[in-house]
Each structure stands twice: as C-alpha cells, then as structure tokens.
N, C-alpha and C positions, 0 to 999 in steps of 0.2 A: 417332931416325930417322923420326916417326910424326907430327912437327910442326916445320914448318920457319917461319922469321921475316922477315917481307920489310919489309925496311929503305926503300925507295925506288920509289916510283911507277914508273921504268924497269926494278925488276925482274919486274912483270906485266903482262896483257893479258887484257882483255877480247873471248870472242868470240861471237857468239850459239850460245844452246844450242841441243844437238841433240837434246835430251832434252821441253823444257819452250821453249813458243812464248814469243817477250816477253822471257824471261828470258838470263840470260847466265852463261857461263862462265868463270872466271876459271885462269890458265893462270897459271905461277910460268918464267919463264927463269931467277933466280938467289933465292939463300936459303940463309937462315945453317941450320944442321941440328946439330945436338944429339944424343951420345951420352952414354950410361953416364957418371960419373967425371966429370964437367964439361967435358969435350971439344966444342967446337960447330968447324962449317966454314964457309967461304963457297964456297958449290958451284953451279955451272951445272948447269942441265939442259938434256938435248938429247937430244928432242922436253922443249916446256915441259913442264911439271907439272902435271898438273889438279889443281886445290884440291878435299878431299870437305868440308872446312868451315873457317868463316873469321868472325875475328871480332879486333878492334884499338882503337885508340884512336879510338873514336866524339867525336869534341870537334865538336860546331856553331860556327862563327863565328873560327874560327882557322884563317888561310889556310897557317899551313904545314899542318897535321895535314889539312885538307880532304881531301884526294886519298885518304886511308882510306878514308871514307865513300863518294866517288866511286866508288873502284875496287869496295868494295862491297853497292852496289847494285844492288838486284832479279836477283841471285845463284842459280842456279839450285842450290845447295848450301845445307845449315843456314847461317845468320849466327846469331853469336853477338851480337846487339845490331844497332843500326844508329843512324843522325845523329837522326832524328824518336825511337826508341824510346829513347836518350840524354835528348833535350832533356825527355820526360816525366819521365824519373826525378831531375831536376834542377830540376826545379819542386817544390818544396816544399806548397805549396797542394793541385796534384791526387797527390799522392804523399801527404799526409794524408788527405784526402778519402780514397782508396782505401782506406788501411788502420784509419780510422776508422769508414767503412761496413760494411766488409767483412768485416776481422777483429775488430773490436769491441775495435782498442787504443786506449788513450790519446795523446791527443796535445795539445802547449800550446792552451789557449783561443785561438781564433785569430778574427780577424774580418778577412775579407779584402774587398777593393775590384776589382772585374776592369771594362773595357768590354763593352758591348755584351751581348750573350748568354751570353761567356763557354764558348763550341762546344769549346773541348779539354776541357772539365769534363768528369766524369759522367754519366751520368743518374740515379745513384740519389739518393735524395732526401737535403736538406742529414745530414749524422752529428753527433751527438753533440762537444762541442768543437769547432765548425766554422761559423762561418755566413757567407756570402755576401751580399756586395750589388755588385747590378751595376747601373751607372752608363749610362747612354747618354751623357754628357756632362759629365765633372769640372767645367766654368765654370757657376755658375750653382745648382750644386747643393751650394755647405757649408752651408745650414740641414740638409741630408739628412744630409752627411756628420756635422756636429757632431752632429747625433739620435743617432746609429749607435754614434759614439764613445761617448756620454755614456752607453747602457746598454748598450753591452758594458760599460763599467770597470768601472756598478754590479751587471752580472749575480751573479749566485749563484756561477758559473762562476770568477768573477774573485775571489772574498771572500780564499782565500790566500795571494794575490799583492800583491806592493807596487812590481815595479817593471814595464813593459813594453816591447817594443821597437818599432820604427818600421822598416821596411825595405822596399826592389823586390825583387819575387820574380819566378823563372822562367828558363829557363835561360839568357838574356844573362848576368846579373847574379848566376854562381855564382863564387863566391869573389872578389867586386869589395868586399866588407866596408861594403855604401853602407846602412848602417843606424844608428839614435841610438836612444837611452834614456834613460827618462822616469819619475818616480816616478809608479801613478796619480795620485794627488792632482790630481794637474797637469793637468787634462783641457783647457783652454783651448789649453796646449802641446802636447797630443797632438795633439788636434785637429787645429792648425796645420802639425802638422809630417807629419800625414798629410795634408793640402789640399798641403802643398810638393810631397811624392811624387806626386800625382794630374798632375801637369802633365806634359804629353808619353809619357803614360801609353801602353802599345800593346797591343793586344788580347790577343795572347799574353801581356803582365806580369801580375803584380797588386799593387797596396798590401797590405801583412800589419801588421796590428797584433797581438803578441801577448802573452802573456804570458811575465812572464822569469821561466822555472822552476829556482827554487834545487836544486843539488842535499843530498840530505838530511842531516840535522845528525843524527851521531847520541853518544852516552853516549862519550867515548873518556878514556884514562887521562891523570892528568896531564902535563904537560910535563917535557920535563927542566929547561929552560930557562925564568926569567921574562919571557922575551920574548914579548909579545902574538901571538897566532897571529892569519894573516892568512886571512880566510875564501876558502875555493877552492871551484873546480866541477869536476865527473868526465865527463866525456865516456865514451860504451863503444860502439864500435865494433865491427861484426860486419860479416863477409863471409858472402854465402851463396851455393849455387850451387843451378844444377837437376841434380840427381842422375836413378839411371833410376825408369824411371816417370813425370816429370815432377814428380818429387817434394822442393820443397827440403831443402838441408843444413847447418847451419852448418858451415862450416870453420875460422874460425879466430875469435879474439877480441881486439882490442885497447883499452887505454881512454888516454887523455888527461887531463890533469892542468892546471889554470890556476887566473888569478885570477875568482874568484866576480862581478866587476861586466865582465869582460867577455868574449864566446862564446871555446871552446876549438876555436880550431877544428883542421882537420887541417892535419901538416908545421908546426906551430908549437910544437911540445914533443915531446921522445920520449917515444915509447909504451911501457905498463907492462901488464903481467899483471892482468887481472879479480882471480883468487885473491887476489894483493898489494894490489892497488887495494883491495878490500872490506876488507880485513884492516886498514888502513892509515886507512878511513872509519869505522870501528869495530866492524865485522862480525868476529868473534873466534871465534864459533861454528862449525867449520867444516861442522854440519847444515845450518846459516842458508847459511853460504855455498855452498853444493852445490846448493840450493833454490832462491837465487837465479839461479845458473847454468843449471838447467833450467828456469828459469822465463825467461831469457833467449834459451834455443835454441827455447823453443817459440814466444816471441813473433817471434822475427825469421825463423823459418821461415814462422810467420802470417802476416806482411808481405807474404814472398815470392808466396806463396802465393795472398795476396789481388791482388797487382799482376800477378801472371800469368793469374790469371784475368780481371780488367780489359784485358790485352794481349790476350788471346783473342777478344776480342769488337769489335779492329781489324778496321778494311777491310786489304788489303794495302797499300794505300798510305800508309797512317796508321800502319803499322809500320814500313816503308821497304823492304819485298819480301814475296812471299807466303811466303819461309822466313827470313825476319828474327824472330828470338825472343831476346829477355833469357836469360842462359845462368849469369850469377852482377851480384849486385849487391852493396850495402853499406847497411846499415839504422843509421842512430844512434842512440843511447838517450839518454837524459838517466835516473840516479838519482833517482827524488824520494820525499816522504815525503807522503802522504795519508792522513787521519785517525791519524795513528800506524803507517802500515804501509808498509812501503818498499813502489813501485810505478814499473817500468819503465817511459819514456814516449818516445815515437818522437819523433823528432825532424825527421829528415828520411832522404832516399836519397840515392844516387850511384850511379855506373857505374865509374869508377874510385879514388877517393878513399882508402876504407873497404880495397881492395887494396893502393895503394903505401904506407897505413900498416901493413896486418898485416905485408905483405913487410920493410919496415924493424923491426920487431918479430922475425920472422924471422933477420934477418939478423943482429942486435942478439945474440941469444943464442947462434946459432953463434963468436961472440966468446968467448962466456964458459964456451962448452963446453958447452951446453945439445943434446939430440939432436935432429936437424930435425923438424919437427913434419909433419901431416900433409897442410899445405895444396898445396905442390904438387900431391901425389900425387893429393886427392881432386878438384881442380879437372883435372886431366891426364885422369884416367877420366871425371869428366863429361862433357869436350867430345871426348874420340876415342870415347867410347859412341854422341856424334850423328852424329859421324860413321861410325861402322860401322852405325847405323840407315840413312844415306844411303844406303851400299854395298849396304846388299840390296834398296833400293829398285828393284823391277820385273825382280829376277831369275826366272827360271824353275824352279819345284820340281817335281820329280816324287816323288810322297808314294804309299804303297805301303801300302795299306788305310787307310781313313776309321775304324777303330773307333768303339763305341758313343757315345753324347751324354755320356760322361765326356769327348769327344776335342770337347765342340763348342767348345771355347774355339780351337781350333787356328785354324777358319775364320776368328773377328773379328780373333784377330792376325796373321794372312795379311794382310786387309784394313787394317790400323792399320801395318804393315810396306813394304807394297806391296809383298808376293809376288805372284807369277802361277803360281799352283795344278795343276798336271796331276793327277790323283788316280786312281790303277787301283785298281778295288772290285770285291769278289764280288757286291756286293748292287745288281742292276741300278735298285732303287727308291730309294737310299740316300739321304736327308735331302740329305745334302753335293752330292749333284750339280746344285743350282742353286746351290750356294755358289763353285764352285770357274772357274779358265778353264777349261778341260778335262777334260771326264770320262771316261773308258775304263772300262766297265764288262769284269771277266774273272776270272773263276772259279779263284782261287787257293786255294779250303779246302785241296783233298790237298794237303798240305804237303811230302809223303816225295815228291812229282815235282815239287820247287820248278826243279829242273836244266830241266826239259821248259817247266816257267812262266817261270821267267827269260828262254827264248829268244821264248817267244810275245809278254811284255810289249817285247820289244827291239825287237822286229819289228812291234808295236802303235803303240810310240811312233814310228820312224820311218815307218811308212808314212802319220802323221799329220804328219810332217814338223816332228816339234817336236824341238828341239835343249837340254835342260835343261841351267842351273848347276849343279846338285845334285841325287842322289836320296837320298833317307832314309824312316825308317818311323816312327811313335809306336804302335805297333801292336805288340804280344809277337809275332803269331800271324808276321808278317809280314818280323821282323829279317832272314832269311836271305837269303828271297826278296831283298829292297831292295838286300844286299848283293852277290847276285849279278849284279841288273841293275847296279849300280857297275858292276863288273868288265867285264860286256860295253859298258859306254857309256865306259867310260876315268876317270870321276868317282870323287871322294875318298871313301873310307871304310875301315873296317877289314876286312881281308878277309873270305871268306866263312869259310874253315875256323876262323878266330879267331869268327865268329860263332857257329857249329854247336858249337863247344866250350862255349860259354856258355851256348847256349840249350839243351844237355844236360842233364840237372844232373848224374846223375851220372858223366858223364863230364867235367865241367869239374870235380869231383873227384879222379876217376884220373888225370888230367892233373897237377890241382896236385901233387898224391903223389909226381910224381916231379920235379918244381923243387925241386930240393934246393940250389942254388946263392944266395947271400945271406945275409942276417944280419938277423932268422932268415929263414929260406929259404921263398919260398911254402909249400909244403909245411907248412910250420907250422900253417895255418889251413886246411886241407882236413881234413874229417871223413869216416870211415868206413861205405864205402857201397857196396851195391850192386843190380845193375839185376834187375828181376822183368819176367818176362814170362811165366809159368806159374807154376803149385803148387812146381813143382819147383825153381823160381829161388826160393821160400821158404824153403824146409829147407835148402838148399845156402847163402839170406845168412845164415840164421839160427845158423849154426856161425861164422860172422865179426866179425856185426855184434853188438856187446851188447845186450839190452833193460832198460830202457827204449829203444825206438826211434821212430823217426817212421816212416812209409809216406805216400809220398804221386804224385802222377802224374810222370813222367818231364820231360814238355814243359808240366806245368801251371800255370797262373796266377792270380791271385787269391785264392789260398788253398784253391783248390774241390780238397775230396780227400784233405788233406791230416789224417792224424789220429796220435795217441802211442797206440801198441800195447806191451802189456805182455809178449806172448808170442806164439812161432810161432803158436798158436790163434787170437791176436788178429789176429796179417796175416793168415791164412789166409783168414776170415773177411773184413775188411776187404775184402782185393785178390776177393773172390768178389761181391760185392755191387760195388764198384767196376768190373769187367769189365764185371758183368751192366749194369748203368744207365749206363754210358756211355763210349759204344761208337766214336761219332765225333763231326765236329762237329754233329749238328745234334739230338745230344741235351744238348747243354749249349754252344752259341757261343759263341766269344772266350777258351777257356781251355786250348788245346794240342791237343783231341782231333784236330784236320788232320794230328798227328804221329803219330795210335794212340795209345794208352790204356796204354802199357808205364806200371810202378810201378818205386820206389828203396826201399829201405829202407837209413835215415841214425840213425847214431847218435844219441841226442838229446842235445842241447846244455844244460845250464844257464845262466842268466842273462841280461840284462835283454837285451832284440832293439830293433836301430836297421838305419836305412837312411842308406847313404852316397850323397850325389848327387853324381857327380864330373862334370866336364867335364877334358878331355883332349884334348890337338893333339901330333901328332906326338912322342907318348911324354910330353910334362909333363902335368902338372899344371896347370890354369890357376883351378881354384874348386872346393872341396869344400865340402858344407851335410851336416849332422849332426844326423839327429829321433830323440828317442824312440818307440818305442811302445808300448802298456800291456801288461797281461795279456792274453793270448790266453784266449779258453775253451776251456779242454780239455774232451771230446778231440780236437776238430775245427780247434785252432790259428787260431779265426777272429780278426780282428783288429777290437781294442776299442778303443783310445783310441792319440792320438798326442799329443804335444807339440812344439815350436820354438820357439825356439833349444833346446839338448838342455840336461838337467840335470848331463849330465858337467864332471867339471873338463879345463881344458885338456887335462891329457895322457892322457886316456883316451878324450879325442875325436880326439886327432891317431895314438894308437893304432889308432882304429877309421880313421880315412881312409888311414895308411899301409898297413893289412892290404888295403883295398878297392884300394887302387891298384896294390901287389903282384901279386895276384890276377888283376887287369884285365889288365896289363902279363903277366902271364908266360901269360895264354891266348890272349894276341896285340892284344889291343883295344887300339891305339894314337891312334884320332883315333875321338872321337867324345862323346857325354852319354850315362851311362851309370847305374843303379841297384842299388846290390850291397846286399844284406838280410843283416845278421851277427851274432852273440852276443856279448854281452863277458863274460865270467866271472872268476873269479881269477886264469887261465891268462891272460890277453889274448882278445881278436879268435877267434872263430872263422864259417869262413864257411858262411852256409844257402844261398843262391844269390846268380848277377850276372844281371842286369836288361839287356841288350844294348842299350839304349835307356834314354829319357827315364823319369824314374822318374812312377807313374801315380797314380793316385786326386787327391788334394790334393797332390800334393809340390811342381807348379810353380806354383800356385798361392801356395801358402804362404810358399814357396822367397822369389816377389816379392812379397809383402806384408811378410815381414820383413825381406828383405835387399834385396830391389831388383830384381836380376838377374833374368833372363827364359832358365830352359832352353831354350823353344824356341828365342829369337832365338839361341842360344850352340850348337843343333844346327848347324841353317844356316848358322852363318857355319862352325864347322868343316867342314861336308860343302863348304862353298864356298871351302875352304881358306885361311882368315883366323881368327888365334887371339884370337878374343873378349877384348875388354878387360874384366874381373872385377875387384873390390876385392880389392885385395891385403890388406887386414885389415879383411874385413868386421863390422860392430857392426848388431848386432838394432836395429831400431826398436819393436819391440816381442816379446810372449811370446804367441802364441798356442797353444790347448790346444784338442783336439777329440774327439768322441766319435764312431762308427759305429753309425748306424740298419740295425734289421733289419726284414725286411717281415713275418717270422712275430713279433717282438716288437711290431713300431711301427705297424706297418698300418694296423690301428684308430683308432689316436692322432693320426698323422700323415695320413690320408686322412678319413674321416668324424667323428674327434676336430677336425677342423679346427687340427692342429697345423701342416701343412706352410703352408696359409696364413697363419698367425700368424709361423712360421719368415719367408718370404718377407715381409711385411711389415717384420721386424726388420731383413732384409738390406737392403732399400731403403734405410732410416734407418741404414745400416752399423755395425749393432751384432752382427751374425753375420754368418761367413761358410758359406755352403752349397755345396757339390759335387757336384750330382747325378750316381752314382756307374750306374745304370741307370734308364730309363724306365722301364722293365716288375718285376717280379720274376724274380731271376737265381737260377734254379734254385728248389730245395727242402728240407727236411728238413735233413740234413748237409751237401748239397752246395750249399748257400743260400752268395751271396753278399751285402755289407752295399748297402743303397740309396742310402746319404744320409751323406753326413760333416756334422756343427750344428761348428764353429769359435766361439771365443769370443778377443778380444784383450784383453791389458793390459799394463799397467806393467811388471808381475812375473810371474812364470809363476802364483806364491797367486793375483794377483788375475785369471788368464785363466781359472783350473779353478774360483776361486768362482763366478767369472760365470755360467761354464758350468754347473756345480752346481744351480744356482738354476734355470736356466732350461731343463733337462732334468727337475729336480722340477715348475718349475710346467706343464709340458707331458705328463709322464708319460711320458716316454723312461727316465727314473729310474725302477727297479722292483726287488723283491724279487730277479724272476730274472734285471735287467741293473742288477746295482748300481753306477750310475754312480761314485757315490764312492769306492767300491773300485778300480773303476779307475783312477782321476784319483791316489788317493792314492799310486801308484809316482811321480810324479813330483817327485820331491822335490831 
C-alpha cells in the first residue's frame, strides 16, 4: 500500500508546488497498488494522490519511455534518478573516470578521444588507467590521433594485454554493440578504425579505445571429456542502493557467462550465482571465495560511493531537479588476474540493467525452490526511508527540554531533517536557543507540579499561536512533562500514567509484579524492591529485600547514586550521605533530583547488563538494537565499557528484546523509542529499569553507525504518527567497542595531557568516535558521572577492542586503577 505504479502518462499530473517555488508536484489519479501475498490493484484516487517520492525508467532518447522523465522533473519530492543523472551513469568514460579518481579502483586501460573541452568531464585530474585527449577538430588531426594510439598500445599499462577494442561511448550508444576488436599488434588498424569513429563525433560522445580484459585463467581439474575447452569470460554484476545515512549497500549479485572473444553483455545468457561462478572458475577454496565476495561489496559500494559524491557537486540542473538523486545503481566487474592475484575491475555502470538482471536471477530461483532473497526488501526500505525523510520535512516539533551537549547532535539533525524546532527550556541562557524556530524559555525543574507545568506550557504555546505535528522529549528529567502536554494539545504519544510508571523505578516494578498474564508473564522480569524515603523505609525493605542489594535514587539517572550495599548498615549509611548531598536539582542537574531525592532498594541481579533500544507504534515492534556493556566498578555501578553489535548469540538477544517489550507493553508504553537497561543471567532477562525515551549517552549514535537507522528520525515520525520504515533483518556494518572517560581519572590526560586534542584529531581522520557526554565535570567523588565515550570500529568486535586497547595505552586512559583491558575483555 506504500508504493503505487503508474503505467501511463494519463494517470498523473503535474501541479506547481505549494511548498517549493519553481518546482512541482506530482499528483497520481490512477495506480496499480500492491499488497501483502502478491495481490496488486488498479485503483483511482479521488482527490489525486500526492507522490512523497518517485523514481522509474529514466531512458534518454526513447520517445515512448520519454514522458517518465517529463513527468518527473524538477519534482518537488526525492526523485529516485532522473533523464540527465541516467545519461552520466551510462557513459562509461565519466563513470570511470569517477571511480578511478575517486575510489582508487581499477579500470580497463582506457584512452579516450572527446570534442571540444569535454564540460560533462570531471575536474579532478586525468586517474590512473584513464587518459584523455581532446580534440577540437577530428579532420586534420590523425598525425595527433595516430601519436596517441601508438603509445597507449606501447604504455607500460597495456604490456598484459593482447587484444583491444574500438567503440562510441556515452549514453546514445548504450547497448547499440557499435564496437570492433583488434589484436594490438595491429596499430595501423587501430589507428584507423579509431579516425572511422571520430567522424560525426558529438560533444557529449567519445571514442574509447581499450583494453580487452581477459577474465582470469586459473588451475582448474581436468576435464571429463577430451573435448577442447573453449575459452570464456565472467561478467559480475552488482546492484547497489543508497541505504540510510546515505550510505551505499549491495543488494544482490549476479554474474554472466560467455565466449572470451566477445563482451558478455546483459539479457544475453542467464545469470548464475558468484559462489558457483568462482567455484566453477577454479576458486575451490571456499576462504578464497568469501574474500572474494567481501572484496566485491566493498568495491562496488566504493563506486557508489564515489559517483554520489561526484553527483553532489551538480548544479540542480545538471542533475534534472534540486531533489533528483541516484537512489540504486549497477556497477560491472570484470574478474582479472594481475601479477598473479585475482583483482576486481570495474567495468562500467547502469541505472537499469545490473536490476533487470538480478530480478531475472531472482526470479530463476524461486523456480527451483530457492527462498527470495533480500533484494526487494532492501531496495523497498531504501526508497520509502526517502520518502519518510520528505514527510517530516518542515513539520513543527515541540521538544520539551534542550538537555546537556550530550543532546547537541539533536539540533544538526533538526536542520539535515527540516524540522521546525519549538523548544520549552528552564535555562533561559541555553546554548540551543539560537539553534532552534522557537524558543520559550519556563522553568520546569519541580517536576512533582509537572500537572501545574503542563497547563502553563499549553497556554505558552498557544498564546504564541503555534500549532505543532508532534510533541516529545530526549530529555529523562522531562518524559512526563512532554507527555502531558500530548494529552492537552490532542497529539500522539503514550499516555502520561504509562509514563509515571516507568519513570518510577520502583514502581514500574510493583506494577510488573502483578502482570501475571503471558507466557512467561511480565512479572517474570521484575525484581524485588522497595521505596526508601526515611531510615525507617530501611529496616522495614531490609526484612524483604535480600542483600546483596542495590540502593539507588528513585527518579535517577546516569548511574549517579547508584551503589551494591551489603547490609542494612550499608544503606543506612549510603541513603544518609545521599539525602544529605543531594537535595534537589541544583545540587546535581539532569539526574531526577526535580522529583525529590526518594531512594529503592533492589535486589541485586547477577550477570552480564545490556540495553535494549526499541522502537514501537501502536503496540508492535518496528526495530530492536541490542549492546553490551562491561564491568561496572563496584560499588558505585558506574559504567565502563560498551560494545555493538552484542556478543550474544541470537537467542539470548531475542530473549533480551522480548523481556524489554513485555515490560514496555504491560506498563502502557505503546507508541514511542524507548531504552530498557536489563540482566541476563542463567534465569533469562531480568529487568534494572525502562528509559521512557531515546536511549542516551552514545546509543543513537552508534545505533546509525552500525545499523543505519536514526532513533531520533523514528521518534518523530512515531510522535507524528507514521510507523518508521526499519530493516526488518538488520546486518552490522561494522563492530564497534568503547570505553567511558572519567574527569577524576582522565582529566589530566585528556585536558593538559593533550589527549582530548589528539582524540579530536583522530576523529576528524574518522578513526574514533567521540560523544561528548558533559562539558563541565558532572558531579564528584561517587556521584561523578563519566565525560567522554573514545569509540573504536572494526571488522570484528577482536579487531574494535584491539584498536581501542592500543589507543587508550598510548594515551593513558589505560591505567592500573581503570584497566582498560579488563574491561574490554567481557566482550567476547
């Protein structure tokens, strides 16, 4: 229902937008529409259909297909490609050029002929495998051209090759096959037959003379048969798309099979499986071939990678609209062998090509009972991901505390989203109020008269006469409050008392205690607890609760407070010293004291503690992320190290997100992103608290470096009641591992050690990542929170805590009394 197909120019209409001066809207009257099951319709609408993105068969020069590209242009919605960003990727020439600059791949020795200047080029200078001559005038000039020919053939470049071809390039001339080959030897005939090509030449073409890259010969078993094997070439075909982030994917793989003397091209043989392909070439190994394979998603993502950076630096006109973007392409390889080492070599692009083959590959195996693969699926999320980034384009947020400069990332992705910010702050001076449209500064600390603030902020915001899509908070201090103004403005969220339950802790325990319904029944994962608010609530948990126990603040956060007492003595004690130092919030801000300073004493939990980050609409599930974190130092439970992707095996990560959604779900929390912090032991799941909100320090952060996804964009669009499109089987891109700076250990290190500088400098060269966690020093002594998260990425999770390892030794973050390696080493 989320993507409908318009068959015929009379089923849309262009109208000017009302959004975006210049540009236009494009309106659906009819469209085939797609459910579940294979079921599609042909269905009217009445009022038309606004398109939120669009994107088809871009073909230049083909008067039926034309009217796609007509219809659109200069679109005031994402386009998925367009006619001009097509005809680049089907020139062969500047589609080398890019990714031989750029990415620094391989591509045939090429020596091309253009007129004139040559203006669709580049400007980076000639690359490697690549050289240019440009002609003002083909008559007159074969002493230039024969020069040209005669040392490319002799170049150094050219010494492993023996045959080359002869072809027009650029996007008239895709798939016209108007190409010859030529042994070099024969340079007289090359020669010639490149002066043939130059006549009628046009600025946009070029002459390509290249090399004809065998694919590689390698050791294979003998024959069954004495029949002479006839020599062949492999073609390998990839699709890729732009995933989130803007960050390409491969999706699927196809290769091609022909005879060796002449191109394999596509829709001229069916398509085979890489794995079989290599297997089938002599690659037996199946190390060798896995290596291969990753050496192929990394280069065809390069491509991507490189050619969108290249489209980045279009006019809008040069693209064919100011929201015309490349959204998936097809990169070709050629197999070859160089000095003995097989080595991937690009071949050329396409827009459609490298798709109707994997599709037919696709299609091929559903035949034979093979399970579909994942190309739809990931090409589906790609382009309804652009379009849910259009949909909250210049909505109205009302965001309900600015927290500390851990929260500053909020504001650039306001700005990169095209939110329009309302922001109510206690801190009349706050950073963010020149970040934001709207500031309303109002003094929400006492948090126990959020009922009295809810009505003042309702009455702040209308009497400003702004009318928001959505309100919500990233803010702990702040969950209820935000919740409440919901309720008064009529906007999506989960109600207040579902909040107040969660932001309790121990009452979002006594609650679960009594969901006894399910299998196992919430209840399962609620631990035994209860609330201190005098001496007396001591003695009276300490006859229920067991010790070892935890004690820690009621509505607190960040860990501040939080210690393992061994005996009534020990809370006694603690919760005395706790009362006395802090009091409200303005002996320790941002950590619950707006709620009183009430304590819990909780059973203590055994074993290894993670955080579950859910997203959730209207009761489902839409994307659960799962991190480790390390040793705590007892007895203060401060937190020392994390990991991502988690070292759990599947089912004791899907353990830990069904306990977290349980939990959610039975204390009301049905729409919203959410943070639950929990044990896993031998027993399963048990739960320490739920995070009513976006989980904080590095989590969304990390969240979209490995997976993608962006919690905040997945708040907002739930608070704007649209169930964010999430990978339904997300795959790490990588393993990052991290460590927590403290200011009483680091201080030194990282401030006049000149470590944080040195940090910061790596982060630029994007070899660490940093999350500055407070500007200032957060607290003291015990009630010290950590300053700084150092992030380290790899391959594997070994190679993210080596990295790490090393470069907390060579800095001195690594120390007797913060042994890094001890921490890192749970992560196994």
């Amino acid at each position: 229902g989320a993507m409908v197909l318009c068959l015929s120019p009379t089923w849309a209409s262009r109208v000017p937008s009302e959004t975006s001066p210049g540009a236009w809207s494009l309106l659906l009257s009819q469209g085939v529409s797609f459910e579940a099951g294979g079921h599609s319709t042909l269905e009217t609408y009445v009022p038309p259909r606004r398109a939120n993105y669009v994107t088809g068969t871009f073909v230049a020069g083909v008067p039926e297909d034309g009217w796609v590209g007509e219809l659109a242009r200069d679109l005031d919605c994402p386009m998925g490609g367009s006619v001009p960003l097509t005809c680049r990727l089907e020139d062969p020439l500047l589609t080398r050029w890019v990714v031989a600059a750029r990415a620094n791949l391989p591509v045939p020795p090429t020596l091309a002929f253009v007129l004139g200047t040559g203006g669709h080029l580049p400007t980076d200078p000639s690359p490697a495998g690549v050289r240019l001559v440009r002609l003002e005038d083909p008559q007159g000039q074969e002493s230039l051209v024969q020069e040209e020919v005669g040392a490319f053939l002799g170049c150094t470049a050219m010494e492993p090759y023996s045959q080359v071809v002869v072809r027009l390039a650029g996007w008239r001339w895709r798939g016209t096959g108007a190409r010859s080959t030529h042994e070099k030897a024969e340079g007289a005939a090359v020669a010639q037959a490149v002066g043939a090509q130059l006549h009628g030449l046009r600025e946009e073409d070029s002459v390509l003379l290249e090399a004809m890259v065998p694919t590689a010969h390698l050791p294979m078993p003998p024959p069954r048969s004495p029949a002479p094997r006839l020599p062949m070439a492999l073609r390998i075909c990839t699709l890729v798309c732009r995933s989130w982030g803007d960050r390409p994917q491969l999706c699927q793989v196809a290769c091609g099979v022909g005879r060796a003397e002449a191109p394999v091209r596509h829709g001229a043989a069916l398509p085979q499986g890489l794995d079989s392909s290599l297997h089938q070439w002599g690659v037996t190994a199946p190390s060798q071939r896995q290596a291969l394979a990753t050496q192929l998603r990394e280069a065809a993502e390069a491509a991507m990678a490189a050619l969108l950076a290249a489209e980045a630096e279009l006019s809008p006109e040069q693209r064919g609209g100011a929201r015309a973007h490349t959204d998936f392409l097809g990169v070709d390889f050629l197999l070859a062998c160089v000095d003995e080492t097989l080595e991937l070599v690009v071949l050329s692009t396409n827009s459609q090509r490298c798709l109707e083959t994997c599709l037919l590959a696709e299609a091929m195996g559903h035949a034979v009972g093979q399970p579909p693969s994942d190309l739809p699926r990931l090409l589906a999320e790609a382009l309804l991901h652009r379009a849910q980034c259009h949909l909250v384009e210049g909505k109205d947020i009302l965001l309900i505390g600015a927290g500390g400069v851990s929260k500053s990332f909020v504001w650039e992705a306001a700005r990169d989203y095209g939110l329009r910010i309302h922001l109510v702050e206690s801190d009349p001076e706050h950073f963010a109020a020149g970040l934001v449209q709207t500031f309303l500064p109002y003094d929400s600390r006492e948090h126990r008269r959020d009922e009295e603030h809810a009505e003042r902020v309702t009455e702040l915001v209308r009497a400003r006469g702004l009318r928001p899509h959505a309100c919500l908070s990233y803010w702990d201090d702040c969950v209820v409050l935000a919740a409440l103004v919901c309720q008064r403005l009529g906007l999506r969220g989960s109600p207040p008392t579902a909040i107040r339950v969660a932001k309790q802790k121990s009452r979002t325990h006594q609650h679960l205690q009594r969901c006894r319904h399910g299998r196992p029944p919430p209840a399962a994962f609620a631990v035994p607890c209860r609330r201190l608010q005098s001496h007396g609530d001591v003695e009276r948990a300490a006859g229920t609760v067991p010790f070892p126990a935890v004690a820690k603040l009621e509505f607190g956060a960040g860990g501040v407070g939080v210690r393992l007492v061994e005996s009534a003595g020990q809370c006694h004690a603690h919760a005395a010293r706790l009362w006395h130092d802090l009091r409200d919030d303005a002996d320790h801000p941002g950590i619950g004291l707006g709620w009183g300073n009430a304590m819990l004493l909780m059973e203590y939990v055994p074993g290894t503690e993670h955080d579950v980050d859910l997203v959730v609409f209207d009761g489902r599930l839409l994307g659960a992320w799962v991190s480790d974190n390390g040793p705590t130092r007892l007895p203060a439970f401060l937190e020392t190290a994390a990991c991502l992707p988690s070292c759990l095996p599947a089912d004791r990560q899907a353990q830990l997100v069904r306990a977290a959604l349980q939990c959610c779900l039975a204390c009301g929390l049905h729409d919203g992103v959410f943070n639950v912090e929990l044990k896993l032991g031998p027993g399963g799941p048990r739960l320490l608290e739920i995070n009513p909100r976006m989980g904080g320090f590095y989590l969304r952060d990390w969240i979209r470096e490995v997976y993608g996804p962006d919690l905040l964009l997945a708040a907002v669009l739930v608070a704007l009641g649209l169930p964010p499109v999430l990978p339904a089987r997300p795959v790490p891109r990588a393993h990052l591992a991290g460590v927590m700076c403290l200011d009483s250990e680091h201080g030194t290190t990282l401030g006049g050690g000149g470590g944080l500088a040195a940090l910061q400098a790596l982060q630029s060269r994007g070899l660490v990542r940093l999350n500055r966690l407070f500007e200032e020093t957060a607290g003291d002594g015990e009630y010290e929170e950590p300053c700084l998260s150092v992030a380290c990425s790899g391959a594997t999770r070994a190679e993210a805590c080596q990295r790490l390892l090393g470069l907390c030794q060579a800095l001195g973050i690594d120390s007797p009394r913060y042994p890094v390696e001890h921490f890192l080493s749970h992560f196994k």
